[in-house]
C-alpha positions as a printed Julia matrix, in Angstrom:
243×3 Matrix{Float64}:
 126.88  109.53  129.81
 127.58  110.33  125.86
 130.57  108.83  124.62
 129.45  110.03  121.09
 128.12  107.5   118.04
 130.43  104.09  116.94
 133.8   104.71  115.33
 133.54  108.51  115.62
 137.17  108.33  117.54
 135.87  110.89  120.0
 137.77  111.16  122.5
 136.3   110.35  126.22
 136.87  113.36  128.56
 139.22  112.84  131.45
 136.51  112.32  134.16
 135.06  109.2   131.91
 138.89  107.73  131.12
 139.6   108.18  134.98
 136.33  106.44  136.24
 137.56  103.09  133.49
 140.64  103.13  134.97
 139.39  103.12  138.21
 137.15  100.51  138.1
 139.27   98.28  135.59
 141.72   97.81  138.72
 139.04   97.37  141.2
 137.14   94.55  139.12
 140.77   93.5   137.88
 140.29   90.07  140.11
 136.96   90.01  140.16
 134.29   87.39  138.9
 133.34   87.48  135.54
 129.97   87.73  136.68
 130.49   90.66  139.14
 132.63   92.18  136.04
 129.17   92.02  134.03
 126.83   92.98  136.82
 128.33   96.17  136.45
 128.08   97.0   132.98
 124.84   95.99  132.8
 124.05   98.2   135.75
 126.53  101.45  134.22
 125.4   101.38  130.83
 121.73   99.1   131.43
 120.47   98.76  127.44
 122.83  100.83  125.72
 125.15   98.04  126.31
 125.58   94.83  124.02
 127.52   91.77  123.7
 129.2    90.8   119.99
 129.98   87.41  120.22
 131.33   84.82  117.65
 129.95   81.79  119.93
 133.87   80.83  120.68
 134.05   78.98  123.98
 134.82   82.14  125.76
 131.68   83.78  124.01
 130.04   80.97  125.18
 130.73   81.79  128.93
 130.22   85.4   128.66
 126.95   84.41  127.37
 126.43   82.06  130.32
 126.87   84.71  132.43
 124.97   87.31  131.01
 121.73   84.63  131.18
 122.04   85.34  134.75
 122.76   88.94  135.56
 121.49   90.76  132.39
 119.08   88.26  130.82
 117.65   91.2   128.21
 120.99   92.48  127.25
 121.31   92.94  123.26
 123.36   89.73  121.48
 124.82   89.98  118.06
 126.69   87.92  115.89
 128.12   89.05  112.96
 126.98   86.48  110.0
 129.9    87.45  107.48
 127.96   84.55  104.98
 131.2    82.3   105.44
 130.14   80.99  108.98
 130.45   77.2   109.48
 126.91   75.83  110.09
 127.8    74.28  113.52
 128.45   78.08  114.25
 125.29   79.25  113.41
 123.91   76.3   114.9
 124.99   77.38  118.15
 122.62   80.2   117.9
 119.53   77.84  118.24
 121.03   75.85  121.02
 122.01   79.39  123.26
 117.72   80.12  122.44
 116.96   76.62  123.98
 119.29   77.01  126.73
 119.24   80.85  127.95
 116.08   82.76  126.34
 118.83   85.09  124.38
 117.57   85.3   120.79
 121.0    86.09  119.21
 120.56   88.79  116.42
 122.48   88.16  113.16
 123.94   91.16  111.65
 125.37   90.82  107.84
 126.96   92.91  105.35
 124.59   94.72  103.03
 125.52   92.92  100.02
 125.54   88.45   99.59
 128.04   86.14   99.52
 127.4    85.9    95.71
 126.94   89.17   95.5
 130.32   90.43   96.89
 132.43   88.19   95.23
 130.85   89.06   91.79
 131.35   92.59   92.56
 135.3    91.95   93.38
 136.0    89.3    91.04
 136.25   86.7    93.36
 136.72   85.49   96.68
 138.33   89.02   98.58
 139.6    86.75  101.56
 141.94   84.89   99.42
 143.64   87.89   98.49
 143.32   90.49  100.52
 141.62   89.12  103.79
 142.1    92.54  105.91
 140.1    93.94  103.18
 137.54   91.14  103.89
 137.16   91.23  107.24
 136.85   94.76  107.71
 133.95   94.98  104.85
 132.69   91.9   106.01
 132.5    92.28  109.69
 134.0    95.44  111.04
 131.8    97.84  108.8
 128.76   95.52  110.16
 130.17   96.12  113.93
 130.2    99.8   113.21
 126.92  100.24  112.17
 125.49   97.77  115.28
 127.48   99.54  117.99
 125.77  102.99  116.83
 124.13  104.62  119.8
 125.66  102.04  122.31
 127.59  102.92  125.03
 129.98  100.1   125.66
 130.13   96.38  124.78
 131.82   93.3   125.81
 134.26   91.2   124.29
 135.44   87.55  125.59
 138.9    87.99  124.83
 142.18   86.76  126.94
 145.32   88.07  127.46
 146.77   84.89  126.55
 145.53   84.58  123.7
 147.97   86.89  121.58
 150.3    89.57  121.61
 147.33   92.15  120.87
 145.3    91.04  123.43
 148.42   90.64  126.39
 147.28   94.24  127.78
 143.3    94.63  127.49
 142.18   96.02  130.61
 138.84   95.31  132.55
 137.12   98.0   131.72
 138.64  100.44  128.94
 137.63  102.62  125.91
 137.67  101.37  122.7
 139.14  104.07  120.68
 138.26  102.16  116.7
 134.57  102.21  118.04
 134.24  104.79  120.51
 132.9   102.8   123.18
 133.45  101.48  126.76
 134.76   97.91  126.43
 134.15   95.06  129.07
 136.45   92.01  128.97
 135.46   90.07  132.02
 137.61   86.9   130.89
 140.47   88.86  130.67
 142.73   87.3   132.96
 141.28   83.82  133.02
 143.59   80.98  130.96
 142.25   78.58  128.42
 142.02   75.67  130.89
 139.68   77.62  133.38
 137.27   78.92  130.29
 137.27   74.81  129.56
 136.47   74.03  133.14
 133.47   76.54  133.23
 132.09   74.71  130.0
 132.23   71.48  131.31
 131.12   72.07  134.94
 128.31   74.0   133.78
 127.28   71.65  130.92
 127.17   75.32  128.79
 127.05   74.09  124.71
 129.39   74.88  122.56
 130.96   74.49  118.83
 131.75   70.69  118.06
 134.67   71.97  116.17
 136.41   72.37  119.01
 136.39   68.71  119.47
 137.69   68.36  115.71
 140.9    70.43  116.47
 139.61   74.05  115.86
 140.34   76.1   118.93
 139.72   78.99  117.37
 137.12   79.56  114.53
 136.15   82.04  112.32
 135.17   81.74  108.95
 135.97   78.93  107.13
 137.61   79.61  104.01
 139.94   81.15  106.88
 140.14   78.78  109.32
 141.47   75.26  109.99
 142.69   72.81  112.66
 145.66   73.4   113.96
 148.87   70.93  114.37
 149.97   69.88  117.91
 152.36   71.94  119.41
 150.82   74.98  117.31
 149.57   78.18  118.7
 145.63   77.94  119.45
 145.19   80.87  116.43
 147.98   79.16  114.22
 144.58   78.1   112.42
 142.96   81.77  111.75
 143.85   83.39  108.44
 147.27   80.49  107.49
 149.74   81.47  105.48
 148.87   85.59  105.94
 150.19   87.47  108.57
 147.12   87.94  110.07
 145.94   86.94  113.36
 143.21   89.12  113.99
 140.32   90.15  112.3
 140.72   93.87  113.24
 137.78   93.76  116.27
 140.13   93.96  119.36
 143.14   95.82  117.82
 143.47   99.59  118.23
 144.92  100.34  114.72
């Protein structure tokens, strides 16, 4: 199947958008694992996994170690990771075999704030992200066919009506959300029956993490991304909306 290069916004003929919607509802209570089984065995290694090693990314990992075990991992190193993020890379090695591949922007840290002035993310932090880690997702996706993403409906109002299995218009791919439908409190019960690692900021009050001149605990009672981009109205970094 070509579904055309990364962010070219072609447009899926109907055959392809009919097969995604078929399958999205028959995998729409399905196992995560079942959910993955078949990407890997649709798309086989023109289809990749960005992940941000979040405790959902964490379990789609878990679950790739078992039905895809050679499937191409990235994570986008914007240069403002936290180091127990990129820590986690070296612990997902020990425990699954998956070398992660880190993908950064062309130019530094040092570099890129030089060039602007100044830290971008303090003032214009849609500009950041997308330079930062959307341009770098472009260029990785390019000759893929689909990918997967860990998100939850629950987790915000952009992410209440991801399908399954769907097409990513902003990167012209097929996207695979097997966690869709799962809440928080089963992703947590996965971790911890399955002993799978993850961030120790999430112990520290972080449910969500990102970068960290753009991230910080959050309060009780807050929203689990009250802590991404505070005091912007921002709450995504521009991966999983169609804009």
């Amino acid at each position: 199947m070509d579904t055309g290069l990364a962010g070219s916004n072609k447009e899926p003929d109907a055959g392809l958008l009919e097969e995604l919607a078929d399958v999205s509802r028959q995998l729409e209570t399905a196992p995560a694992e079942q959910i993955l089984e078949w990407a890997w065995n649709r798309f086989s290694d023109r289809f990749t996994f960005a992940t941000a090693f979040g405790p959902e990314g964490m379990v789609v990992l878990h679950y790739l170690a078992k039905v895809a075990p050679s499937v191409r991992v990235v994570n986008i190193d914007t240069g403002y990771q936290f180091p127990e993020t990129l820590q986690l890379r070296d612990r997902v090695l020990d425990r699954y075999g998956i070398e992660v591949e880190l993908l950064r922007p062309a130019l530094s840290v040092e570099e890129y704030e030089a060039a602007n002035g100044g830290p971008v993310y303090s003032k214009d932090p849609n500009r950041c992200c997308g330079e930062r880690k959307l341009a770098v997702l472009y260029r990785a996706a390019s000759g893929m066919l689909a990918w997967a993403s860990a998100i939850r409906r629950q987790q915000s109002p952009d992410r209440a009506v991801v399908p399954i299995v769907g097409w990513d218009r902003k990167f012209g791919l097929v996207k695979v959300s097997p966690l869709a439908t799962w809440t928080k409190q089963q992703v947590w019960k996965v971790i911890t029956d399955e002993q799978i690692p993850y961030n120790p900021l999430h112990d520290r009050g972080y449910p969500s993490i990102g970068c960290w001149p753009c991230t910080r605990s959050v309060l009780p009672g807050e929203d689990e991304r009250a802590g991404r981009w505070s005091g912007f109205e921002k709450k995504e970094c521009g991966l999983h909306t169609q804009g």
